[in-house]
C-alpha positions in Angstrom: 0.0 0.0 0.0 2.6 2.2 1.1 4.2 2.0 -2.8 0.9 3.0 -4.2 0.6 6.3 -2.0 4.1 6.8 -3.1 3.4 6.5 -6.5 0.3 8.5 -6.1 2.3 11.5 -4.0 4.5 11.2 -7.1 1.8 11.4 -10.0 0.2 14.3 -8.0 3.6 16.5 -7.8 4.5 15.6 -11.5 0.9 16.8 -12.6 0.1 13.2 -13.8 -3.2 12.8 -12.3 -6.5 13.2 -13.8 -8.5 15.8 -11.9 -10.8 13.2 -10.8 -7.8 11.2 -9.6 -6.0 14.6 -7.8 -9.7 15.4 -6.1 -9.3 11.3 -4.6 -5.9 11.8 -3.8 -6.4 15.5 -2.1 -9.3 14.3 0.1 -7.0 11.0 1.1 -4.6 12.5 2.2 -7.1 15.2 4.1 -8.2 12.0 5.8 -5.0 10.8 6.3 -2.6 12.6 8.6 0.2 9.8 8.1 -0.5 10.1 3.9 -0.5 13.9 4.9 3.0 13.6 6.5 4.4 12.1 3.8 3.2 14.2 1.1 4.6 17.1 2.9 8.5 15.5 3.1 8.1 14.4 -0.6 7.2 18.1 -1.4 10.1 19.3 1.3 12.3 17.1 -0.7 11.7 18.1 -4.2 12.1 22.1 -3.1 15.7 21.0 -2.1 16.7 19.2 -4.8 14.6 21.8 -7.2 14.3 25.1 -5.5 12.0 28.1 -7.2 14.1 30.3 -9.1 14.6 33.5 -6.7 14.2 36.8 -8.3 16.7 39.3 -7.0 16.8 42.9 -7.0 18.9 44.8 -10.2 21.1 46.3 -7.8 22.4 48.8 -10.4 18.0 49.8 -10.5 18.1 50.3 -6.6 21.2 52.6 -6.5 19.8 54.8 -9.5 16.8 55.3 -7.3 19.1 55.7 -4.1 21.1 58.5 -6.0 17.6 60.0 -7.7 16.6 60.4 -4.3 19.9 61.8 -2.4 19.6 64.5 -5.6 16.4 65.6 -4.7 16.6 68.7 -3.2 14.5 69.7 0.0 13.3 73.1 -2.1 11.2 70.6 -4.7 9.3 69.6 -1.6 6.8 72.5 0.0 7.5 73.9 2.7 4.7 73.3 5.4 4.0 75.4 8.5 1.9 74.9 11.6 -0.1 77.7 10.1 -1.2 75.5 7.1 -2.2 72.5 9.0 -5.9 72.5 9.8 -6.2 70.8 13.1 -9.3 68.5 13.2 
């Protein structure tokens, strides 16, 4: 039995499975808290041995907008006094 749920756990990560067969599977293993367990080590597994491609930052983009921002000067930005804010 335990090869079957293996094979199963397999199919389902793959994207094998009918939907019918991934609805079964799903609602198993929601029944299941040992089939559960297992499904989540075979998923911890595969994001080791596979991991998402990580989107990093243009660094080169984050110091333009550093440097943009350092050039602004404080004289672009109005100059607010008590007597302008409206107290509520």
């Amino acid at each position: 039995m335990s090869d079957k749920i293996n094979a199963q756990i397999s199919a389902f990560m793959d994207d094998e499975l009918t939907h019918e067969e991934s609805l079964g599977f799903l609602e198993m293993i929601s029944r299941e808290k040992h089939h559960e367990d297992t499904f989540h080590r075979y998923v911890s597994i595969r994001e080791v041995i596979n991991p998402k491609t990580v989107i990093q930052a243009d660094t080169d983009f984050v110091a333009r907008v550093s440097n943009v921002v350092q050039d602004e000067s404080e004289t672009s930005f109005p100059d607010f006094s008590e007597a302008d804010v409206t107290a509520i």
